[in-house]
N, C-alpha and C positions, 0 to 999 in steps of 0.2 A: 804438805798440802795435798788435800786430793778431790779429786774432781769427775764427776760423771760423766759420762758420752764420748770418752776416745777414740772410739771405733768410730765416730760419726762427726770428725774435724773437730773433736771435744777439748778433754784437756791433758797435760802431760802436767810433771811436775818443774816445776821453775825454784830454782835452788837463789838464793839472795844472800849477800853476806847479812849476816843476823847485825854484826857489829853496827850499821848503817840504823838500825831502827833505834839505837839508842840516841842517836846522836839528833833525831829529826824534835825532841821536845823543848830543844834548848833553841830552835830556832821560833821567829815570829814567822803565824798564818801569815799569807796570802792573801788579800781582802780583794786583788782587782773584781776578780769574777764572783762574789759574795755579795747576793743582795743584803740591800738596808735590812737591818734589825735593832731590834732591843737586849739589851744584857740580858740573862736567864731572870726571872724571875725565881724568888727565893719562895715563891707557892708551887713553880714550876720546877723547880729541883725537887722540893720537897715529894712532887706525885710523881713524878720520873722514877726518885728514889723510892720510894712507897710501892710500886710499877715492878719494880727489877729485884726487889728485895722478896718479894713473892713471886717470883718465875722460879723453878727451877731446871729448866730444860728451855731455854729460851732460844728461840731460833730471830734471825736476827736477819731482815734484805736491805742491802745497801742502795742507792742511788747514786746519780753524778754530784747531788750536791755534797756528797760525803768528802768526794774531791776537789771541789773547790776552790776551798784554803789552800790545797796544795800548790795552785797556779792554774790549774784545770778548769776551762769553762766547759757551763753544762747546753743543752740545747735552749732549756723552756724558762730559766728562770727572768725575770722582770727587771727590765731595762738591761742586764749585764748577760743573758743570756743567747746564743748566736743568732735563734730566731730574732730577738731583738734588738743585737747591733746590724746584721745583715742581712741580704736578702738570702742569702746561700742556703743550700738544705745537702744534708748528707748525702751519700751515695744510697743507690738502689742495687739491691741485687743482682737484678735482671740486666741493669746497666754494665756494672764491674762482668758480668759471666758473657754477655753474648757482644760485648766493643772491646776490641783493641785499642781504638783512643781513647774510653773511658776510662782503661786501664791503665792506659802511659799518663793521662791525668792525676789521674790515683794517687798512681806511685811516685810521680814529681814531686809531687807536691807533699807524700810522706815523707820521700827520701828529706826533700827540704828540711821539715821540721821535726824529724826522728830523734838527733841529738838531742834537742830541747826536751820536747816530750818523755823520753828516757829517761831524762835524770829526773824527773818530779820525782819526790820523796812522801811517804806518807804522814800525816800532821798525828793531831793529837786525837783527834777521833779513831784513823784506823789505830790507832796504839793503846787506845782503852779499851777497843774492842778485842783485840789480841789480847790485854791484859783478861780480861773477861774468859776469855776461853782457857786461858791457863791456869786461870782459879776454878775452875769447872763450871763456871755459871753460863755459859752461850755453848749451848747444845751444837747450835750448824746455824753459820754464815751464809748468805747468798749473797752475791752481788751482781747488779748488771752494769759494774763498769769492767771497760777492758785494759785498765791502765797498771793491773797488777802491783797498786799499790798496798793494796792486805798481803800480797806474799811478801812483800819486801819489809812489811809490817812485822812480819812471822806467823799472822794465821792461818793454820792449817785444818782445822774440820770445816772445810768451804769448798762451794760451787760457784766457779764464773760461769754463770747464767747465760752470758752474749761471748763466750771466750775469751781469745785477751792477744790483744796486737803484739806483746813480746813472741810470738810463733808463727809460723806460717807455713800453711800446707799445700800441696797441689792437687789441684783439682782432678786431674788424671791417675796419679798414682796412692795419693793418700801421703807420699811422705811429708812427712815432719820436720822443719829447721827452726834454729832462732832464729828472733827477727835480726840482730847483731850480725850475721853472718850474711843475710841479704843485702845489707846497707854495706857491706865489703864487695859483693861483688856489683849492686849500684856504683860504686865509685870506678872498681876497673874497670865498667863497659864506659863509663864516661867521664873521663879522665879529663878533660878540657868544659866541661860541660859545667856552669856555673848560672844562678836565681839567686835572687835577694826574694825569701817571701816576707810578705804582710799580715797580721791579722796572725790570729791560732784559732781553731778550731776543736771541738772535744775528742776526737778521735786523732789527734796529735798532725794533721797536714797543718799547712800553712795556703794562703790565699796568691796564685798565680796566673796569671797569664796565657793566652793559649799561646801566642810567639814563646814564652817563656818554655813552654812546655814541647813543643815539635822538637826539638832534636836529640830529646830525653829518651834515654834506651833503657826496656826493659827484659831482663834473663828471663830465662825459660827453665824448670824444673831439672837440675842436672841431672835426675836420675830417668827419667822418661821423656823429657821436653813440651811437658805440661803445662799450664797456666798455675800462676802463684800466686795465691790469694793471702792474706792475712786471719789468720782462724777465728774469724768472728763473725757473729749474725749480722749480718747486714739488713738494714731495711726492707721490708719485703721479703726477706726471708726467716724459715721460722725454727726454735729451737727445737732440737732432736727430741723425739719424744721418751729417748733413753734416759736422758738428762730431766727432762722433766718431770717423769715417772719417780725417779731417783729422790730430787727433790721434793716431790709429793712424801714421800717416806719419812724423809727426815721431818716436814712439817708434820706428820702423824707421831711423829716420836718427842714432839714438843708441847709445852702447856702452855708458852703464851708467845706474842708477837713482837718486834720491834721494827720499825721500817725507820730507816734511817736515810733523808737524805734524795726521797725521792718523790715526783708528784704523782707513780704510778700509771701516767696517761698510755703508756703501752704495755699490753693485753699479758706478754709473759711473764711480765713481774706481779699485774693488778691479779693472776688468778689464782696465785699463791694468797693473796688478803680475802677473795671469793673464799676461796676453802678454808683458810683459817677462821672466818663467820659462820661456814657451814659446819664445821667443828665446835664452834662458841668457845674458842681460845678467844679471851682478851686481847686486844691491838692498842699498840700507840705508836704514836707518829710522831717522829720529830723532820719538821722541813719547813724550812722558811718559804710560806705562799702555800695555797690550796691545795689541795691531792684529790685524786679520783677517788680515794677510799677513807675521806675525812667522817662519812655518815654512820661507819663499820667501825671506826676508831672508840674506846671506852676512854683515849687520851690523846690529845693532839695539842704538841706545842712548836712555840715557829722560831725556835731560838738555832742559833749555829754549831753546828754539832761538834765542831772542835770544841767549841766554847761550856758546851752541857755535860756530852759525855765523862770528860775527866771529873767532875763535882760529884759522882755517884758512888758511894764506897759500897763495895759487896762485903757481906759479911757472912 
């Protein structure tokens, strides 16, 4: 895999055993977090197919709903999405960077639900889309999830677009760990320290408590004694524009679109579908419920992308 913007809390490579992504097609989706839908329709396969079978540099942005199936909720989607089970909203940037409690927050409530979130596996969407790039038909992946379920997938011509919570950098010095290695020294500063969380969240926390949360200790960057973030855009904050530059590239080196999985409403993702209009690259959408760039689309269908993606033979 490789990925732009390293110099700028970007991306390194995350090695996965490969054996793991064979084994994820024999399992059944995840429907909790999956709005209602309809099976594909067999007009709807057919223009999907019709769609990809004439790309040949197909550049390809994922959203949360692509992980869904996987057991992943996304923010926005309709009735099963976190704005609509709770009241809760992610972190802000400005929050995690200038509070220390916002921080022991945080990371509580990571630490909590780290295990879980780690092991989601990628379904059959990311796995046809890895199949897709090994047949040479998906030019460059993007995605703005951070759950590194495409690397676990095995796609490699991709950019995480928001990062990816398997890393974590510090803020003061730049270096780089896995996330694996934080959640070992989570545990020996808090050896006695025990939460039941509630609820999951897209960004893999769980729902706790402030009592829960006060006696929760957070390390400091063993190489300079920095603040240690998780290397992802947060809210409020905006993608490097090394990274975006980048990805601007590979969309010039593509002849058509696929947005997989997302409703586009924030601006990093939607200006990659701007520019591929202002290119006059064809677009199609697959995402169950409305998008911001349904108007731009030459094709838009609202079926579940584990469910569609596999139906499409490249030839």
């Amino acid at each position: 895999m490789f990925c732009a913007g390293r110099a700028a809390g970007g991306c390194t490579t995350l090695r996965f055993h490969r054996s793991r992504s064979y084994s994820v097609a024999k399992t059944s989706p995840n429907l909790t977090f999956v709005p209602a839908s309809s099976p594909p329709d067999p007009t709807e396969v057919e223009e999907l197919q019709h769609f990809i079978s004439h790309s040949q540099r197909l550049f390809v942005m994922t959203g949360a709903g692509i992980s869904t199936e996987s057991g992943i909720p996304d923010y926005r989607s309709e009735g099963v999405g976190l704005y609509a089970r709770t009241d809760r909203r992610p972190i802000q940037h400005a929050q995690f960077v200038h509070s220390a409690s916002a921080r022991q927050r945080y990371w509580a409530r990571n630490f909590v639900g780290w295990p879980k979130f780690s092991s989601h596996q990628p379904n059959a969407a990311h796995l046809a889309l890895r199949n897709w790039e090994r047949l040479g038909k998906l030019h460059w992946l993007v995605t703005q999830n951070v759950d590194a379920l495409h690397s676990k997938a095995g796609s490699q011509q991709m950019t995480e677009l928001h990062g990816c919570t398997h890393r974590v950098f510090c803020l003061g010095c730049g270096d780089q760990t896995p996330r694996s290695e934080l959640q070992e020294r989570f545990e020996a500063m808090n050896p006695t320290w025990t939460a039941e969380g509630h609820g999951v969240a897209p960004d893999g926390d769980v729902f706790l408590t402030e009592d829960q949360v006060r006696y929760f200790r957070v390390p400091t960057c063993s190489k300079c004694g920095g603040i240690l973030k998780p290397n992802v855009t947060f809210f409020g904050d905006s993608v490097s524009r090394e990274r975006v530059d980048f990805v601007h590239q590979r969309l010039a080196e593509s002849d058509s679109v696929l947005v997989v999985g997302s409703s586009l409403q924030v601006y990093s993702g939607y200006r990659f579908a701007l520019a591929a209009h202002e290119k006059k690259l064809p677009i199609a959408i697959l995402n169950i419920g409305p998008t911001r760039s349904d108007h731009l689309a030459s094709l838009k269908l609202n079926s579940r992308c584990g469910e569609l993606l596999p139906l499409i033979a490249l030839q």
